[in-house]
C-alpha positions in Angstrom: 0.0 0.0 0.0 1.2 3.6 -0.6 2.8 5.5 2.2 2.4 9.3 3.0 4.3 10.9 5.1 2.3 13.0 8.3 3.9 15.4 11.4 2.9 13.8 14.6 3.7 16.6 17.3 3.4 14.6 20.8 2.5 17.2 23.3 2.1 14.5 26.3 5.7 13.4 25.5 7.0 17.0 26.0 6.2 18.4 22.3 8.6 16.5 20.2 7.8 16.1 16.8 8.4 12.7 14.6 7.6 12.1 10.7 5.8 9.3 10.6 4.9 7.4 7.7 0.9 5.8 7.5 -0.9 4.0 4.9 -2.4 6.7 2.6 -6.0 7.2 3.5 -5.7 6.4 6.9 -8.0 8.6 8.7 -8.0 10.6 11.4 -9.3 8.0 14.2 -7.1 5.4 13.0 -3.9 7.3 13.1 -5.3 8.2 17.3 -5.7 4.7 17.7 -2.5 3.4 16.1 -0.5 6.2 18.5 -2.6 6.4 21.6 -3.3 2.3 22.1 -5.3 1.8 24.6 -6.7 5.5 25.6 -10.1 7.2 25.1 -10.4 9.6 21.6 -12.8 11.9 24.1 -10.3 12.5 26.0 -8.2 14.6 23.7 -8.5 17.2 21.4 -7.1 16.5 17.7 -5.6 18.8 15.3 -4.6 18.4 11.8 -3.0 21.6 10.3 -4.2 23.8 13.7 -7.6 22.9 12.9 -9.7 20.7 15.3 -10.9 18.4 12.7 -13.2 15.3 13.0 -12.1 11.5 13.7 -13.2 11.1 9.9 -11.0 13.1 8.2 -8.2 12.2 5.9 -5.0 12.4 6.1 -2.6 14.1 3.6 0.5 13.9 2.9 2.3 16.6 4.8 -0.1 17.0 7.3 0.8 17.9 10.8 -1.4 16.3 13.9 -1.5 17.4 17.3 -2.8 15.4 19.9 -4.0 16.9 23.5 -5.3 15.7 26.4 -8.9 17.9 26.8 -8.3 18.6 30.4 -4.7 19.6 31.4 -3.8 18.7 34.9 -4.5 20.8 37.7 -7.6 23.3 35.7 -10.3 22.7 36.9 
């Protein structure tokens, strides 16, 4: 299958940012649940570009995905 080529900027792993490569039309929802196995999709807020964008969405090559939790630590 063909590859694209995505930024994935970790902000739970103290903001570093990897390329990754994913199949190409691999959405939104499966990229969270190929790096966040095991946690909750509500519990974070996804961007793609700077844009919150739905779990549906596709990705592009180039794209850049943030992934944060909803509710930082200690705000109530």
């Amino acid at each position: 299958m063909e590859q694209i080529k995505v930024l994935y900027v970790n902000n739970e792993g103290g903001g570093f940012a990897d390329v990754i490569e994913v199949d190409k039309g691999t959405d939104v929802g499966g990229f969270f649940k190929t790096q966040m196995e095991g946690s909750d999709a509500a519990g974070y807020v996804i961007r793609v570009n700077k844009d919150i964008t739905p779990r549906d969405r596709v990705l592009q090559d180039g794209d850049s995905i943030t992934i944060t939790p909803a509710k930082i630590g200690g705000s109530r």
